[in-house]
PyMOL commands that place a pseudoatom at each C-alpha (Angstrom):
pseudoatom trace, name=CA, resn=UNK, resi=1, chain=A, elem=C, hetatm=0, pos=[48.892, 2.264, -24.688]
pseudoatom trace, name=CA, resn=UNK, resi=2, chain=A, elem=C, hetatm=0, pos=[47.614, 5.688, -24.820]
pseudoatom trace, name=CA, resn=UNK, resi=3, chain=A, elem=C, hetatm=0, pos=[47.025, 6.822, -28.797]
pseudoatom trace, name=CA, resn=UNK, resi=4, chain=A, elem=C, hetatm=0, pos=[47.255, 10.736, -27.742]
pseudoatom trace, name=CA, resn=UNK, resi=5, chain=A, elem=C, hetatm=0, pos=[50.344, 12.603, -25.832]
pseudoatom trace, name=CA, resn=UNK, resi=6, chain=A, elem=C, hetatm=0, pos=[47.594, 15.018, -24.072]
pseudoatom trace, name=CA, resn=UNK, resi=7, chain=A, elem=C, hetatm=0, pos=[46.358, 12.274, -22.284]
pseudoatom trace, name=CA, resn=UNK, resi=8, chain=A, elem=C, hetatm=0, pos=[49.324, 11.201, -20.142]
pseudoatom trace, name=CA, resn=UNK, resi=9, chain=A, elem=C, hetatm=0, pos=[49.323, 12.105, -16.331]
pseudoatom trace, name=CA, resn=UNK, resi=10, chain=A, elem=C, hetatm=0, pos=[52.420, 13.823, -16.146]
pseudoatom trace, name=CA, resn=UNK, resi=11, chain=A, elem=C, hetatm=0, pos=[54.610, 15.319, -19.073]
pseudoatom trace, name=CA, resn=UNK, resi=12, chain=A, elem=C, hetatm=0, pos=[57.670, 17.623, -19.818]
pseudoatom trace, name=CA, resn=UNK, resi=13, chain=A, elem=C, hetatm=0, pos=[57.495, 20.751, -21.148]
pseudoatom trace, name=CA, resn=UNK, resi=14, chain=A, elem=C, hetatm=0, pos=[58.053, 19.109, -24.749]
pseudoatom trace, name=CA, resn=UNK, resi=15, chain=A, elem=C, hetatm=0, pos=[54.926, 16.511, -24.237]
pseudoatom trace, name=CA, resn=UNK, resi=16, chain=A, elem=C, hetatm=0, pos=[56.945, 13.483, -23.921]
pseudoatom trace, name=CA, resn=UNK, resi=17, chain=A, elem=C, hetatm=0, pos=[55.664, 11.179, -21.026]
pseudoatom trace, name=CA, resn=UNK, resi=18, chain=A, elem=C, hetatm=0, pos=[57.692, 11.084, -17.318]
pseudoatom trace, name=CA, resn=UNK, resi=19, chain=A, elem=C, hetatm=0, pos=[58.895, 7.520, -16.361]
pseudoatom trace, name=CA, resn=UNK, resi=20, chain=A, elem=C, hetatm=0, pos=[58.754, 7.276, -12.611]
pseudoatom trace, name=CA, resn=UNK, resi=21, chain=A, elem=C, hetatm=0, pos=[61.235, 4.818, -11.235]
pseudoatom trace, name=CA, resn=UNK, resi=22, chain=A, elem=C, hetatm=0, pos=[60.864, 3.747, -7.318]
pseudoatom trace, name=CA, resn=UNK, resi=23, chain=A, elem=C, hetatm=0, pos=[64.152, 2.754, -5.304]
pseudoatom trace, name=CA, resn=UNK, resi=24, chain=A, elem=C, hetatm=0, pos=[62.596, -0.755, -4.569]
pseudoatom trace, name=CA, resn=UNK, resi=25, chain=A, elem=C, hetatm=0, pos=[62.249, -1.905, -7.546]
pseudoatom trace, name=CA, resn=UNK, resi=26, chain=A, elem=C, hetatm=0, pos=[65.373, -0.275, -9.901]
pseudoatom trace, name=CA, resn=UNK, resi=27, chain=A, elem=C, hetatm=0, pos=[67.237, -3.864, -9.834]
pseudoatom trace, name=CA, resn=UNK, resi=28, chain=A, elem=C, hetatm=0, pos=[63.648, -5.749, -11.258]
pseudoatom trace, name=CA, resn=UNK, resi=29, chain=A, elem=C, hetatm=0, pos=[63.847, -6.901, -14.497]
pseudoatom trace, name=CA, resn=UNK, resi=30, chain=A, elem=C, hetatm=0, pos=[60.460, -5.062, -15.095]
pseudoatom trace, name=CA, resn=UNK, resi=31, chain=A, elem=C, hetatm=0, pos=[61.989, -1.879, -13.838]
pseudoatom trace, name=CA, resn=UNK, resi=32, chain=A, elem=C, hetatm=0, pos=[63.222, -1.630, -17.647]
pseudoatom trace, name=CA, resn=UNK, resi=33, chain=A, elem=C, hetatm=0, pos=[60.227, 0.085, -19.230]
pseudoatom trace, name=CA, resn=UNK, resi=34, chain=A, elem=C, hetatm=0, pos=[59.443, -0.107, -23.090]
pseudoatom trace, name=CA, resn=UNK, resi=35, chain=A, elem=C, hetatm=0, pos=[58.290, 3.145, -24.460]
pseudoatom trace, name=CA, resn=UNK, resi=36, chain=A, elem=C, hetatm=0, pos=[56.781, 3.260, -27.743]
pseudoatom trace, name=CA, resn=UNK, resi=37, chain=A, elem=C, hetatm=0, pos=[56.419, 5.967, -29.463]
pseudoatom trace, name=CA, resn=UNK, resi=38, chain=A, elem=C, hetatm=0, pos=[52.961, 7.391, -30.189]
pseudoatom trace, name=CA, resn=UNK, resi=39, chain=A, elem=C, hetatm=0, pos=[53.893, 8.782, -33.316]
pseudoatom trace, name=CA, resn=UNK, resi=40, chain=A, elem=C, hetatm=0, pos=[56.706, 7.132, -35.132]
pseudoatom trace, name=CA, resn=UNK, resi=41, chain=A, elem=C, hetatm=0, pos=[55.899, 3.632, -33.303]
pseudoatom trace, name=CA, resn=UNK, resi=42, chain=A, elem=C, hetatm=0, pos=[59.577, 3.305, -32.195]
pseudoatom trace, name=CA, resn=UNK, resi=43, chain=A, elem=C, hetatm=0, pos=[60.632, 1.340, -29.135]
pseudoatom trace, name=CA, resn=UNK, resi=44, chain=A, elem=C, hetatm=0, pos=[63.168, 2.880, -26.744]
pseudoatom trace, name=CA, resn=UNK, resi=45, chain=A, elem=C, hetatm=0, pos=[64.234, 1.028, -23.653]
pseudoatom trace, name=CA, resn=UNK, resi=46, chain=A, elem=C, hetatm=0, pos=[64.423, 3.425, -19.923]
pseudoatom trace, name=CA, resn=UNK, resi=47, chain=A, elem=C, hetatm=0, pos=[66.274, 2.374, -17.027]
pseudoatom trace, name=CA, resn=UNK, resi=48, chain=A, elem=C, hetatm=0, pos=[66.773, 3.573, -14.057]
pseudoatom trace, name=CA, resn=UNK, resi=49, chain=A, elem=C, hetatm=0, pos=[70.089, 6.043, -14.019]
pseudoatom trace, name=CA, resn=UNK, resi=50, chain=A, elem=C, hetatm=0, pos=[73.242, 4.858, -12.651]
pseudoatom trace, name=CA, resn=UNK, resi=51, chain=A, elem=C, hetatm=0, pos=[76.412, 6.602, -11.369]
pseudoatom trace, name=CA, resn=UNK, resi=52, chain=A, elem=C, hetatm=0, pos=[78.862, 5.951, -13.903]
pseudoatom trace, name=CA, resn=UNK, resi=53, chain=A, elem=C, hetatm=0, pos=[82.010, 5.397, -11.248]
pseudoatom trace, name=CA, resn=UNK, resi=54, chain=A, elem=C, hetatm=0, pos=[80.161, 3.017, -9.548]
pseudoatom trace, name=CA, resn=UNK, resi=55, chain=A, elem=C, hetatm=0, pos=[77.404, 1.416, -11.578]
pseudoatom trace, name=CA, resn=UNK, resi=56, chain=A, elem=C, hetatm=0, pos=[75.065, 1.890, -8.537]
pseudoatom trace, name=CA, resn=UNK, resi=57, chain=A, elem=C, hetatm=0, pos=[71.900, 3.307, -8.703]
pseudoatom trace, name=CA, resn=UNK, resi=58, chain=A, elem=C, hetatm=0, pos=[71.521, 6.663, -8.319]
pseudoatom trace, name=CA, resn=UNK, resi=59, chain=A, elem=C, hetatm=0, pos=[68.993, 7.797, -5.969]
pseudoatom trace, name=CA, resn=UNK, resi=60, chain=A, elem=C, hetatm=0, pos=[69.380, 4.489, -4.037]
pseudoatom trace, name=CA, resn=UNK, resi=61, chain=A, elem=C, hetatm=0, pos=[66.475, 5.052, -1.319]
pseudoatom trace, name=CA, resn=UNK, resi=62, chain=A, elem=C, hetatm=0, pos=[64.001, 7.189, -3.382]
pseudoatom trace, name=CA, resn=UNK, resi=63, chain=A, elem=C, hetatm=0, pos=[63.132, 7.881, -6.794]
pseudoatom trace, name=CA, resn=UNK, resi=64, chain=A, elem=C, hetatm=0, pos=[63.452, 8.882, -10.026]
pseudoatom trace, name=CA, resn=UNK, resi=65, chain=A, elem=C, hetatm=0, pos=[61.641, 10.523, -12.960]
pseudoatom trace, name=CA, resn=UNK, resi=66, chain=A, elem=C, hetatm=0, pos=[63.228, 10.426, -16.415]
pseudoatom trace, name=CA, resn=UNK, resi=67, chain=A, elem=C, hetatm=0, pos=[62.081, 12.628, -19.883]
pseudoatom trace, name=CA, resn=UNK, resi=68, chain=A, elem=C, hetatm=0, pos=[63.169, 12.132, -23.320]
pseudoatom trace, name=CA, resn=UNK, resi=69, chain=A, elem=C, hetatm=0, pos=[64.924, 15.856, -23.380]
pseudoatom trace, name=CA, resn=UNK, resi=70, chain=A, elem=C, hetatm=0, pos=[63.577, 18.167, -26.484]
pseudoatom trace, name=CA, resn=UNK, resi=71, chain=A, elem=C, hetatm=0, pos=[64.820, 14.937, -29.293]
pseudoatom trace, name=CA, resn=UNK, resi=72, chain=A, elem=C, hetatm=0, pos=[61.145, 12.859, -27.478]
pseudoatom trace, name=CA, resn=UNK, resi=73, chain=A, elem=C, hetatm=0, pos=[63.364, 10.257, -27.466]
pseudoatom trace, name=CA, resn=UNK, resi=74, chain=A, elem=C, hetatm=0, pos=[64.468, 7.702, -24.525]
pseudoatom trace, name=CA, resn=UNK, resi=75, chain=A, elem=C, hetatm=0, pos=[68.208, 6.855, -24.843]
pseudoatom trace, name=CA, resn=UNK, resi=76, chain=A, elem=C, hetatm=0, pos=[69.482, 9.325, -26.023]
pseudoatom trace, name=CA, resn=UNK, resi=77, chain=A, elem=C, hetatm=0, pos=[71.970, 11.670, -24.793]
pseudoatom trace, name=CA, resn=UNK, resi=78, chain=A, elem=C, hetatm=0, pos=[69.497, 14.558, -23.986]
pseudoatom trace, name=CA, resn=UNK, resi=79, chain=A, elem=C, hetatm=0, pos=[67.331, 12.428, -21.573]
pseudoatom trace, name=CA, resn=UNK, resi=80, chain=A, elem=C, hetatm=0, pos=[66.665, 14.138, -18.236]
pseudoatom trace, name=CA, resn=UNK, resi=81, chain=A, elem=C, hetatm=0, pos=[67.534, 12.321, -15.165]
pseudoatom trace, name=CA, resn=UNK, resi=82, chain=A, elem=C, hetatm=0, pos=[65.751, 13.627, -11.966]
pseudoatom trace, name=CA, resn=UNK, resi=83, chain=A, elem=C, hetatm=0, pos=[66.783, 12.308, -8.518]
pseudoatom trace, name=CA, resn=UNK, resi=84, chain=A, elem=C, hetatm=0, pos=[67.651, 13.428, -5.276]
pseudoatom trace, name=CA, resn=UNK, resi=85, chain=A, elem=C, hetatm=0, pos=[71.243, 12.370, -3.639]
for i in range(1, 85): cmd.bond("trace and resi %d" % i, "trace and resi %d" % (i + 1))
show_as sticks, trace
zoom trace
């Protein structure tokens, strides 16, 4: 765990830490990431997105890269879903 936000490899513009999600591995049970939080010490679960018609993954032969939005918090309805279709 990394004690200090300016020390992650790749932020937002908010310094909340990118998840990076790769197509082969978005149904692994370890593709569920627990993020705690460096400052409060809460837990948030990320996932990789799914289209809500069809429950599939999005993205389903690449990648994708996931921020907490301006709250810093994963789950939440202001997380940022990158991915190419």
């Amino acid at each position: 765990m990394l004690g200090n936000r300016s020390l992650f490899e790749l932020g937002d513009s908010w310094g909340n830490p990118i998840v990076y999600f790769d197509s082969l591995h978005y149904a692994d049970r370890q593709s569920t990431i627990v993020m705690l939080d460096i400052e409060y010490g809460n837990e948030a679960e990320v996932s990789p997105h799914r289209n809500e018609k069809t429950d599939s993954f999005s993205s389903p032969n690449s990648f994708q890269l996931v921020s907490a939005g301006s709250d810093g918090e994963f789950g939440t309805d202001d997380d940022i879903y990158s991915f190419s279709n």
